[in-house]
C-alpha positions as CSV (number, residue, x, y, z in Angstrom):
1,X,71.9,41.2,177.3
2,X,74.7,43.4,176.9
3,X,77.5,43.9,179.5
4,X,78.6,47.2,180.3
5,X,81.6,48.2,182.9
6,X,81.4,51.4,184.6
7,X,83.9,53.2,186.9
8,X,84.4,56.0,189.1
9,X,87.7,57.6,189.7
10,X,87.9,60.9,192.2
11,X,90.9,61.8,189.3
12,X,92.3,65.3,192.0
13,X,93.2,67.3,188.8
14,X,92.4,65.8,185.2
15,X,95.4,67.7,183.9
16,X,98.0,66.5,187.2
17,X,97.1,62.3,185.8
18,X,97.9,63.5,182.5
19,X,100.9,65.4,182.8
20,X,102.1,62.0,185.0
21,X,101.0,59.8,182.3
22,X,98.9,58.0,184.1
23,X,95.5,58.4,182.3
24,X,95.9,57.1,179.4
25,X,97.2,53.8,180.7
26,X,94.3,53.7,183.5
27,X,91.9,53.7,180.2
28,X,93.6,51.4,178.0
29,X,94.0,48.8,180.8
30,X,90.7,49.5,182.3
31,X,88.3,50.0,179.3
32,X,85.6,50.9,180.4
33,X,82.3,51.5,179.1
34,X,81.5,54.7,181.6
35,X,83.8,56.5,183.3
36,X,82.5,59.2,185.3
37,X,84.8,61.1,186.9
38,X,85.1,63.8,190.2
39,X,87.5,66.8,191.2
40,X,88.6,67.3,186.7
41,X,89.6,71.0,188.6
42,X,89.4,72.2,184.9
43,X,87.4,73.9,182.5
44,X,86.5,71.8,179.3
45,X,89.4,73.9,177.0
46,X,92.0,73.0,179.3
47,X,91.4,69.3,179.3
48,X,94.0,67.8,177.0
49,X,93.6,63.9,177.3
50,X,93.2,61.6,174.2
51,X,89.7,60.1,174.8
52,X,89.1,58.4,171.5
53,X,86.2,56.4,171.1
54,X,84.1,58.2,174.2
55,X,81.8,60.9,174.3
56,X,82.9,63.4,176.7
57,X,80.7,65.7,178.9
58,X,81.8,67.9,181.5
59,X,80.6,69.9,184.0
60,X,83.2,72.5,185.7
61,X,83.0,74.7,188.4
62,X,83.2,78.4,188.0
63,X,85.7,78.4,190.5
64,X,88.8,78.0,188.3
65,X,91.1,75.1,189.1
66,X,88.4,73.7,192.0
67,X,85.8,70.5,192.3
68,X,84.1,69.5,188.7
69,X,82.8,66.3,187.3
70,X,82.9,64.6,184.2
71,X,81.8,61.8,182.2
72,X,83.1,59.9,179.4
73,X,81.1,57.2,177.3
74,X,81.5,54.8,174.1
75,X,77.8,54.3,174.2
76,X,75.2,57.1,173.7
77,X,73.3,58.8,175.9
78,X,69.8,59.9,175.4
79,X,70.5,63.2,177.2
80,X,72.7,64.7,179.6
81,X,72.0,67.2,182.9
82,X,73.9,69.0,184.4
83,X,73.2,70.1,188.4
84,X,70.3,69.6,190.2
85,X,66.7,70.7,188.7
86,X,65.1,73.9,189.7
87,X,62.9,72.7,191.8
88,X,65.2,70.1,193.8
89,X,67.2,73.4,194.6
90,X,64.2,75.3,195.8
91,X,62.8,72.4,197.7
92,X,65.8,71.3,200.1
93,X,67.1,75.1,199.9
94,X,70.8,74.2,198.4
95,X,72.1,77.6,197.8
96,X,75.4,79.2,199.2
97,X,76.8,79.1,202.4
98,X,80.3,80.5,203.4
99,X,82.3,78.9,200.7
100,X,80.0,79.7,198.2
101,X,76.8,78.3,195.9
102,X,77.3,74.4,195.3
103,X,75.7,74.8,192.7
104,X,78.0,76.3,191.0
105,X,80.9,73.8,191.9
106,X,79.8,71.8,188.7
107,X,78.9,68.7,191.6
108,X,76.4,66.7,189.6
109,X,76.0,65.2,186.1
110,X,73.0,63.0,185.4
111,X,72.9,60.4,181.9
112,X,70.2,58.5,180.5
113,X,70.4,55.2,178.7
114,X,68.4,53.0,177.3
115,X,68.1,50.6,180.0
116,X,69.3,53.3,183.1
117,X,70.1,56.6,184.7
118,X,73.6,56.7,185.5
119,X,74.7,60.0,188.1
120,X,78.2,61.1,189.1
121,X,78.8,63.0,192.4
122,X,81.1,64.8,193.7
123,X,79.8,65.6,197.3
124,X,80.9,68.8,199.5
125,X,83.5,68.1,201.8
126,X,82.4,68.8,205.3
127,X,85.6,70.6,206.4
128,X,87.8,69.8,209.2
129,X,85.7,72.6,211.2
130,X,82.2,70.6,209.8
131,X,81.6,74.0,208.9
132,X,79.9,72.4,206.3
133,X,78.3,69.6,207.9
134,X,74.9,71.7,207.7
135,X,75.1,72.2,203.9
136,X,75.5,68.4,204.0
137,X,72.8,67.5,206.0
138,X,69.8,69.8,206.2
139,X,70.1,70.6,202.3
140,X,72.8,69.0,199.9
141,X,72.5,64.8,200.8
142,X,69.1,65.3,201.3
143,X,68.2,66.9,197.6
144,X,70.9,65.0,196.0
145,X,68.8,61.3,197.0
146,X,65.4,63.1,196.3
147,X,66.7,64.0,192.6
148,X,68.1,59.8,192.1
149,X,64.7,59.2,193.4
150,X,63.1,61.3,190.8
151,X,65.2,60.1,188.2
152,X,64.1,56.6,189.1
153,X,60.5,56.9,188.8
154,X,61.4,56.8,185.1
155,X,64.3,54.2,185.0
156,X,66.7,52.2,187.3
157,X,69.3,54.7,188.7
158,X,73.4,53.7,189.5
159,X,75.2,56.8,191.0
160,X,78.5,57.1,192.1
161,X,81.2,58.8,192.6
162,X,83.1,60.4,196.1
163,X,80.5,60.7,198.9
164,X,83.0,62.3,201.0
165,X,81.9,59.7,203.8
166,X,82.7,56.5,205.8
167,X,79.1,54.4,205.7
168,X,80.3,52.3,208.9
169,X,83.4,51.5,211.1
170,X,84.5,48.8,208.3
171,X,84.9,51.8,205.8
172,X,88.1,53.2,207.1
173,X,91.2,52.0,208.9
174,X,91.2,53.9,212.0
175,X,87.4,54.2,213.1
176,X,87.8,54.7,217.1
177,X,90.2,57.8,216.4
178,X,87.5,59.1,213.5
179,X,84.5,59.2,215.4
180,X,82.7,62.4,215.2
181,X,85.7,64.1,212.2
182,X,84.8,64.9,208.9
183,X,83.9,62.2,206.8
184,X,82.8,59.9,210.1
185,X,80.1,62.4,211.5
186,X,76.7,61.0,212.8
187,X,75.1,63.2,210.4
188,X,77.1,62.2,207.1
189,X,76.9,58.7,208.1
190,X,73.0,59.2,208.4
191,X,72.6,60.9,204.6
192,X,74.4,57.7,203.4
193,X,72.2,55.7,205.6
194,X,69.4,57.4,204.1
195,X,70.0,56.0,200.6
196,X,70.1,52.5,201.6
197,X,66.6,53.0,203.9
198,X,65.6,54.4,200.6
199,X,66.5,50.7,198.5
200,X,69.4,51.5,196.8
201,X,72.4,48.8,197.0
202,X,75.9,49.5,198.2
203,X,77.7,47.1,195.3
204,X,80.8,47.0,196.4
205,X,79.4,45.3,199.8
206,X,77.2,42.8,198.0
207,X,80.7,41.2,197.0
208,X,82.8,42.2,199.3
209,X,82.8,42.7,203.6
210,X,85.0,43.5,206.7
211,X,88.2,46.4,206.9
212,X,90.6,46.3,204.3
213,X,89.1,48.2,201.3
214,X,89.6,51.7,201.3
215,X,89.4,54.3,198.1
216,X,91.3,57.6,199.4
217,X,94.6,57.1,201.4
218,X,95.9,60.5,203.0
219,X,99.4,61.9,202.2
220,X,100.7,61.7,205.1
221,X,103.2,58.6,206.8
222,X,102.4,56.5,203.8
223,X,99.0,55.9,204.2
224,X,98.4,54.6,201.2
225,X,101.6,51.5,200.8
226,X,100.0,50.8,204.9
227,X,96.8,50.6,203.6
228,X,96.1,53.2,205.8
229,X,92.6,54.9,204.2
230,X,89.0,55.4,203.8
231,X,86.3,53.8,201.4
232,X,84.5,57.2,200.5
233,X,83.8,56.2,197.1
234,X,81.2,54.2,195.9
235,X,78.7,52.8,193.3
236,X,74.7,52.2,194.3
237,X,72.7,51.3,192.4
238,X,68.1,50.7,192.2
239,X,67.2,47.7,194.0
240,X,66.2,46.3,190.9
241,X,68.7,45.8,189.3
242,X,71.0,44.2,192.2
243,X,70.2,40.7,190.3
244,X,72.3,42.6,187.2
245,X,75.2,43.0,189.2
246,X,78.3,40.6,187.9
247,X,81.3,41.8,189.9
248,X,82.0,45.4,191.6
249,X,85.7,46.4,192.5
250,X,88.2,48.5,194.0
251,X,90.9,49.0,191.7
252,X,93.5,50.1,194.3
253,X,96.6,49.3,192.5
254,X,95.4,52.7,190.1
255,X,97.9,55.3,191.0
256,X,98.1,59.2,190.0
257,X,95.0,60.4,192.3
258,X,94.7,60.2,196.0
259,X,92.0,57.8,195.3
260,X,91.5,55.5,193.2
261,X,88.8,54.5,190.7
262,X,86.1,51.8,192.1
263,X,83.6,49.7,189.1
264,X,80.7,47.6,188.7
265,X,80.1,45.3,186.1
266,X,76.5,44.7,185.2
267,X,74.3,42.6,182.3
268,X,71.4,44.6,181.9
């Protein structure tokens, strides 16, 4: 059994860490196997990091300078998607709405390996209208679990990434005042909920329980040195491999992003 660490990092402009130096050190302190990464706001000719010794994929919006994923490994992948299948669009009908197609935000990359499917997310914000909140619920979380589902009729799936969403009142500071905002909403509560009714395993809790561990601090009256914030990012993984799990972290001490990266450590 081989051990492999993977992390997630909501990075808020690829090309912002870099210019601040902070990427390089977050990889050569970090190490890890995976990264995958959310919001690279960049195309792939504009990405200027030194990522020796990883494969890099990336998947950009066609909106310049807006949302984008990425994903950088040292080992191989078998192959690499990127967005949702055909047919996981058609189904649960994610096309445009006001602010666009999110499928064209460059939201979702999928990787398969050997042993596992690993998928990186960046989910639509709901807005602080919840203008998107129907996006969300009717079509995006919905499609979004039914394609890790499909995925794992083949092989264990881990996704991660930033969910955009508070699972319960221990997932962010200031729950009473959040009830019902963006990011706290019955509904996006309920498409997280929805994955674990479906088996897969919030990591970060198996280790981990209670207020205190947050992911995304806002900018505002130092949120973030109050520890003042929300745990919207995540790893979950297939039930079976929850026995695989070694350690799972938040790795809040990461600066150069509003959030910071999360991990799981796994044998597998």
């Amino acid at each position: 059994m081989a051990r492999i660490k993977l992390y997630s990092w909501n990075i808020n402009g690829i090309r912002a860490v870099a210019r601040k130096e902070l990427f390089q050190p977050f990889l050569d302190g970090e190490k890890p196997d995976i990264l995958c990464l959310q919001e690279i706001k960049a195309k792939p000719d504009q990405i200027d990091v030194d990522i020796d010794g990883y494969d890099a994929f990336w998947y950009s919006a066609e909106k310049p300078g807006y949302s984008g994923t990425g994903l950088l490994t040292k080992p191989k992948p078998l192959q690499v998607i990127n967005g949702f299948p055909k047919d996981i669009i058609k189904k649960f009908k994610v096309s445009g709405d006001t602010y666009g197609d999110p499928n064209a935000e460059g939201r979702v990359i999928a990787a398969e390996f050997d042993k596992f499917w690993i998928v990186t997310v960046y989910t639509p914000n709901a807005k602080d209208d919840l203008s998107r909140i129907p996006l969300r619920h009717k079509h995006w979380d919905p499609a979004f679990l039914a394609y890790c589902q499909q995925l794992e009729k083949t092989k264990p799936v881990i996704f991660c990434g930033d969910l955009n969403v508070a699972h319960t009142p221990d997932d962010l500071a200031n729950d009473k005042a959040n009830v019902g905002k963006k990011g706290f909403t019955d509904e996006e509560r309920a498409g997280f909920q929805a994955f674990v009714d479906a088996g897969f395993v919030d990591t970060f809790r198996m280790f981990k329980q209670g207020k205190g561990y947050y992911t995304w601090w806002s900018h505002f009256a130092k949120a973030r040195e109050r520890n003042v914030g929300w745990r919207i990012d995540y790893f979950l993984i297939s039930s079976s491999l929850k026995d695989k799990v070694k350690a799972a972290a938040i790795h809040a001490d990461v600066m150069g992003s509003d959030h910071c990266p999360v991990s799981v450590t796994l044998e597998v």
